[in-house]
Kinemage of the C-alpha trace (Angstrom):
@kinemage 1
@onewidth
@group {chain A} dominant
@subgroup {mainchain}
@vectorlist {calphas} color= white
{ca unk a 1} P 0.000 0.000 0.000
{ca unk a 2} L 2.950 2.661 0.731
{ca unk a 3} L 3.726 2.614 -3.034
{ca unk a 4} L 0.187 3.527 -3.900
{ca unk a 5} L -0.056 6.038 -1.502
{ca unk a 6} L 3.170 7.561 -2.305
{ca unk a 7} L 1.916 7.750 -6.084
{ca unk a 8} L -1.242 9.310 -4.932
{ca unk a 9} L 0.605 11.763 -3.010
{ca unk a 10} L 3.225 12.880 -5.211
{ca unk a 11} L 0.628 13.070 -8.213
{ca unk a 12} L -1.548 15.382 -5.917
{ca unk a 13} L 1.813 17.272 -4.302
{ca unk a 14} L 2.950 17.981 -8.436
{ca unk a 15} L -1.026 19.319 -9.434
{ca unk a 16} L -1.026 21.875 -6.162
{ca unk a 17} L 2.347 22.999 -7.157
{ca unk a 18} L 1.310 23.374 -11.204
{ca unk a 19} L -2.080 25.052 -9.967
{ca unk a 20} L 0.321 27.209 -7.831
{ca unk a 21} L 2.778 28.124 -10.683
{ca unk a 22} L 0.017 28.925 -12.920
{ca unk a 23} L -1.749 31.202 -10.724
{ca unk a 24} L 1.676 33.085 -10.028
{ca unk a 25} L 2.648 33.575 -13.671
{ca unk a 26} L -0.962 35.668 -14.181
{ca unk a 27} L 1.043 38.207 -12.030
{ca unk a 28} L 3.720 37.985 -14.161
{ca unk a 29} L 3.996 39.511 -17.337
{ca unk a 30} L 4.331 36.509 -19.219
{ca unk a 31} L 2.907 35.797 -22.779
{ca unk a 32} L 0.327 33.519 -23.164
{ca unk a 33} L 1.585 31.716 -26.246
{ca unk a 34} L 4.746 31.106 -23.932
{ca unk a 35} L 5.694 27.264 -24.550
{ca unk a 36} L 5.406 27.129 -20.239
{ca unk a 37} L 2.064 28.695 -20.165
{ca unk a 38} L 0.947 26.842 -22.936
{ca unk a 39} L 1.445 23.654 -21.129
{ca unk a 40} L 0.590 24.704 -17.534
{ca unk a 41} L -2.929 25.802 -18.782
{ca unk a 42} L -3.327 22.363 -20.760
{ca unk a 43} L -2.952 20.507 -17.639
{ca unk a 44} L -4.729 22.915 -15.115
{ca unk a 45} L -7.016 24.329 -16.678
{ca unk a 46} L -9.782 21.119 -17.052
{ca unk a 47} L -9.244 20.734 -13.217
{ca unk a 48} L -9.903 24.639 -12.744
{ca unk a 49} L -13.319 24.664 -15.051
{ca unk a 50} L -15.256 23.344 -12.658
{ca unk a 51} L -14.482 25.628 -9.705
{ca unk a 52} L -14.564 29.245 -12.134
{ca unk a 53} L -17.939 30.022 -11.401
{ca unk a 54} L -17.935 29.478 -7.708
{ca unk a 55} L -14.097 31.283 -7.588
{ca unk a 56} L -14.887 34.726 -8.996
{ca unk a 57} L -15.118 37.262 -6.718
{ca unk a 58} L -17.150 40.061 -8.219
{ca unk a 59} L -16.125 42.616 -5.634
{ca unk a 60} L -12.456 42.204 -5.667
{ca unk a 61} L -12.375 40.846 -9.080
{ca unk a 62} L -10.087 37.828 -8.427
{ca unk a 63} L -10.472 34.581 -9.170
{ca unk a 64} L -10.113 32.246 -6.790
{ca unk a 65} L -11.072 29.227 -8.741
{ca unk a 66} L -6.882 28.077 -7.709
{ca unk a 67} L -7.474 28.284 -3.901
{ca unk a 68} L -10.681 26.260 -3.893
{ca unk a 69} L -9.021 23.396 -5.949
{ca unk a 70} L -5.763 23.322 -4.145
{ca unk a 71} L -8.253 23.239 -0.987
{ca unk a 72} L -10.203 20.139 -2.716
{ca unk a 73} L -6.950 18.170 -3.773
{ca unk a 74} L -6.193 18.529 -0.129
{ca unk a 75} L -8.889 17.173 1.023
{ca unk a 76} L -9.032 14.148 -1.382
{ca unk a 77} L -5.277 13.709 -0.685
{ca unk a 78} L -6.556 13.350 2.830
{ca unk a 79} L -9.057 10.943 2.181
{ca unk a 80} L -7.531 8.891 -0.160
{ca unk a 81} L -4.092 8.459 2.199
{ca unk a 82} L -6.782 7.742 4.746
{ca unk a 83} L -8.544 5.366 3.346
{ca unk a 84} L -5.430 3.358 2.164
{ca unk a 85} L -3.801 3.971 5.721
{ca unk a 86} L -6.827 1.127 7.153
């Protein structure tokens, strides 16, 4: 089971840290036809879809759609590693 559950893990340690990369370099002033950003939105951005509506704050304008999934991979991380741990 550790193998499993370090797979797990690792897979859901590398998409917080893409989802965190991503949401950095729309400070930056990258270009979006960058080979980096290119890539980084093909593999976030079906995982962010889902949480755009819910993460737009129309007061403040930003879009929090990042926090809420690195807050849900979390929690299945959690669940997951749990459930393997029995």
């Amino acid at each position: 089971m550790f193998g499993v559950a370090y797979i797990i893990n690792l897979v859901i340690n590398l998409l917080i840290l893409l989802v965190l990369v991503r949401a950095v370099l729309t400070w930056l002033p990258v270009p979006p036809y960058h080979p980096m950003v290119k890539m980084l939105d093909s593999l976030t951005e079906p995982l962010l879809r889902p949480f755009r509506k819910m993460g737009r704050s129309a007061a403040a304008g930003f879009d929090l759609s990042p926090m809420i999934l690195i807050i849900v991979l979390i929690i299945v991380r959690t669940v997951l590693l749990g459930l393997l741990a029995r």
